[in-house]
C-alpha positions, 0 to 999 in steps of 0.5 A: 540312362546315358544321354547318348540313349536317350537322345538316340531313342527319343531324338527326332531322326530315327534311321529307317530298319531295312525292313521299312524299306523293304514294306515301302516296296510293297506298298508302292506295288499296292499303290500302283494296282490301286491306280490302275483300278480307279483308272479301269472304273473310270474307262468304264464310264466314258462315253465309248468305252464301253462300246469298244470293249465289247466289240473289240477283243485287242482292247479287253485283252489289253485291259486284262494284261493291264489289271495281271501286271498291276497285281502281280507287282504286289505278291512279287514285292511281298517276295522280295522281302521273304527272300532277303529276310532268308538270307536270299539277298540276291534274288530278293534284289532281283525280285524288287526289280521285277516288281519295280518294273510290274508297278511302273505302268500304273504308278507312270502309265496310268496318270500320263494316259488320264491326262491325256485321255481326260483332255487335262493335258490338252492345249487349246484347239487355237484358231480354227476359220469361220464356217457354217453349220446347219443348226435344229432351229427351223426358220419361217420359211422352212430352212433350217437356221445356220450357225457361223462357228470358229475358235480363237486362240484369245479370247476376244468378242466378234461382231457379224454382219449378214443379210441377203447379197443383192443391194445389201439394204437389209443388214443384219448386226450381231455383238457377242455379249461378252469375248470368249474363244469358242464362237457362235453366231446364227442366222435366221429365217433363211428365204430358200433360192437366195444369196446371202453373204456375211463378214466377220468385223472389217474382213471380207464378206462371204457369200452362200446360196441356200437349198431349193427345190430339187435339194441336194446334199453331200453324204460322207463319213469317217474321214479321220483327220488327225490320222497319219494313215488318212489320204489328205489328197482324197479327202481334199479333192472330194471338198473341192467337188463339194465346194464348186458352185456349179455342183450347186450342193446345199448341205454337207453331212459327215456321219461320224468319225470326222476325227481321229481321235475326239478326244485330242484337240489338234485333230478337231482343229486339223479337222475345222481348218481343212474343212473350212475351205468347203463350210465356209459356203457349204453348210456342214451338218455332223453326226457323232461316231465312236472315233469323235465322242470317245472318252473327253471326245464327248465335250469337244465333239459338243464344243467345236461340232455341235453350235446348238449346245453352245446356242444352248438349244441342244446338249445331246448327240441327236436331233432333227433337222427340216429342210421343206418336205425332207427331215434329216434325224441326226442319231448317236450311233458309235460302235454298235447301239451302246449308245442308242438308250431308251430316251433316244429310241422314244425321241425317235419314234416322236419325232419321226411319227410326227412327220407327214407320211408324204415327206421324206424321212432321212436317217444319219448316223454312223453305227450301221444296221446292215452290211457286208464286211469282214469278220477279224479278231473277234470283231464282226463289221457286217449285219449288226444284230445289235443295231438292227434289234433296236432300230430297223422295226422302227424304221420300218414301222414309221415309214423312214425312207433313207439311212447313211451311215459310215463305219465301214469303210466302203459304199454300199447300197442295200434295201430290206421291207422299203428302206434303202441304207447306203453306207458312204464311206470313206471320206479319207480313212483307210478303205476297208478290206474287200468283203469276206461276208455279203449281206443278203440286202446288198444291191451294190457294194464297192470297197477299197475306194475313197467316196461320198454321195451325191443325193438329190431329192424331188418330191417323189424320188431320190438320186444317189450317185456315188462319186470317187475323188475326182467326181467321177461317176462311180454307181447310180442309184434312184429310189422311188418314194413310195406313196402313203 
């Protein structure tokens, strides 16, 4: 045999035959349907994925459109080769373009839309200020414990100074044991009716009142900071009625949605920092909604909403919080009940069975059970069949007083078999479309208006006043607690 031959059959560079170069084509379509399925799997077991595929037909028909063009890459390669090998070389040409094109989402797409999605890409929420945020710990006299959280960009390890404001004898010094950049401190046994301050280091100490007898707290939901549709004035305005000491607030909850989207780190920080100026003295108590938790929402939502996780006193999205007489059951509720599973439901009825029948029992969570809303696009917003199978024979049986709850974005009283449910939103989203569909429990019902509610409880009765930006009187309603 020549050496030419030898050395061209035996060298170590074999030039590629073009139908390799034509298979490559193939495997690459293949490749490209093989991402966007391991990326689906992956959807489908994130936390709110699966909520929002069953109410919202855009996303299915989205994820269908996704798997149709992933596959369809795959026999239009195969075309291609069939087509050149036949002489049909233009045409097989236009083909490989066509498949090139059907393959990109999943071979660009799907990677860039993990990363983000899975917070890999994520920068570090930076500095976020103190504030105070109302904790599952109950304190010896009857308060709940308070948690003074914040984030900083380095890691770095704080000292706090706390105790009661008048004389300031009994100070109280807490050291973190180690420099992180996600801080918690607690502070304990809080006397009701009392001034307190605390000061972070050399800084400037700040001062907070706790809850006494009449209680009154702030209820508002889905206020989606990080949005660029969201009214920062509105939502600036109603913190600054919430701050003011002479409104006197003890507690501010938000059910759900405070961000945009969770599972972005810019919106918790947007989020913490335009609240900080009210929590820094109104202590913050959050429930989780389908807009915070979603995909790696649930680890931030944990991290930045939730300071019993990072006490290590409570991993999960609900809990119980005890004021005196009135108990707060903060539940997970996001699209619909996907979330509420069978542990919660027994958790729930524990607890609120466990609760004297003369106290109040206050329900806080964003899904609704009943509502006027609309019906759009294959998505129903009022009357949940789904929510109410699961949680109104509880709520009835154990005696539960009050429900708020967001998710529309509307305010609304209604009352079914003793329990009010009041939906009290929106806290800066956008308000919601004027109803198409007005549930039979509706008492009262306003939409295109932002808003909170204003509650304040004495031993038998609850005031409840819906108040606009501004402070302004929008509805008042009182609720009678009925007797055991």
């Amino acid at each position: 045999m020549p050496l030419h031959c030898k050395f061209s059959c035996y060298g170590r560079h074999i030039p590629k035959t073009p139908h390799m170069k034509k298979t490559a084509f193939i495997w690459l379509a293949a490749f490209s349907a093989f991402l966007v399925g391991i990326f689906l799997i992956w959807v489908l077991f994130q936390p709110g994925a699966m909520g929002m595929l069953r109410v919202n037909t855009a996303v299915r028909l989205a994820c269908l459109a996704i798997v149709i063009i992933a596959v369809l890459a795959v026999p239009v390669a195969w075309l291609s080769t069939l087509l050149q090998s036949h002489g049909r070389v233009y045409l097989g040409r236009v083909a490989i373009v066509l498949a090139i094109i059907l393959a990109l989402p999943g071979l660009l797409g799907i990677p860039t839309v993990f990363a983000v999605l899975s917070g890999l890409t994520q920068p570090n929420i930076g500095d976020t200020p103190p504030q105070l945020f109302v904790t599952a710990s109950t304190g010896a006299h009857g308060l709940p414990d308070l948690a003074l959280a914040f984030n900083t960009t380095k890691v770095a390890a704080y000292t706090l100074t706390w105790g009661k404001t008048a004389g300031q004898t009994e100070e109280t010094i807490l050291t973190e044991a180690a420099a992180v950049r996600t801080h918690a401190f607690i502070l304990t046994d809080l006397e009701p009716n009392t001034d307190y301050y605390y000061r972070l280091g050399d800084g400037s100490p700040c001062t907070f009142r706790t809850a006494g007898d009449p209680l009154r707290f702030a209820v508002g939901a889905d206020a989606h900071y990080g949005a660029a549709t969201r009214s920062e004035s509105a939502s600036t305005e109603m913190l600054l009625q919430i701050a003011d000491p002479q409104n006197a607030f003890s507690y501010f909850f938000l059910v759900g949605d405070t961000t945009h989207w969770g599972f972005s780190k810019s919106h918790w920080s947007v989020a913490l920092r335009e609240l900080a100026g009210t929590t820094a003295t109104i202590p913050l108590g959050l429930a989780p909604g389908n807009h915070d938790t979603i995909f790696s929402g649930y680890d931030n939502y944990l991290r930045y909403a939730h300071p019993d996780s990072l006490l290590g006193d409570n991993s999960k999205l609900w809990t119980r919080i005890d004021v005196g007489r009135v108990h707060f059951f903060v539940i997970d509720l996001g699209w619909s009940a996907e979330a509420f599973t069978e542990e919660q439901a027994a958790w729930l009825e524990s607890e609120l069975t466990a609760v004297p029948a003369e106290d109040w029992k206050i329900i806080l969570g964003h899904g609704f059970s009943y509502a006027s809303g609309t019906y759009n696009a294959g998505r129903y917003r009022y009357d949940n069949p789904e929510t109410i199978a699961c949680l109104v024979p509880l709520f009835e049986r154990c005696g539960v007083n009050l429900v708020f709850s967001g998710h529309n974005h509307q305010m609304e009283i209604l009352e079914k078999s003793g329990v009010t449910y009041v939906i009290s939103s929106p806290f800066g989203g956008i308000p919601s479309s004027p109803r198409t569909y007005q549930s039979p429990y509706s008492l009262w019902y306003e939409s295109g208006q932002y808003g909170f509610a204003d509650v304040t409880i004495t031993e038998d009765e609850a005031e409840i006043v819906f108040r606009a930006p501004g402070g302004s009187e929008v509805y008042r309603h009182f609720l009678a607690k009925s007797q055991p």
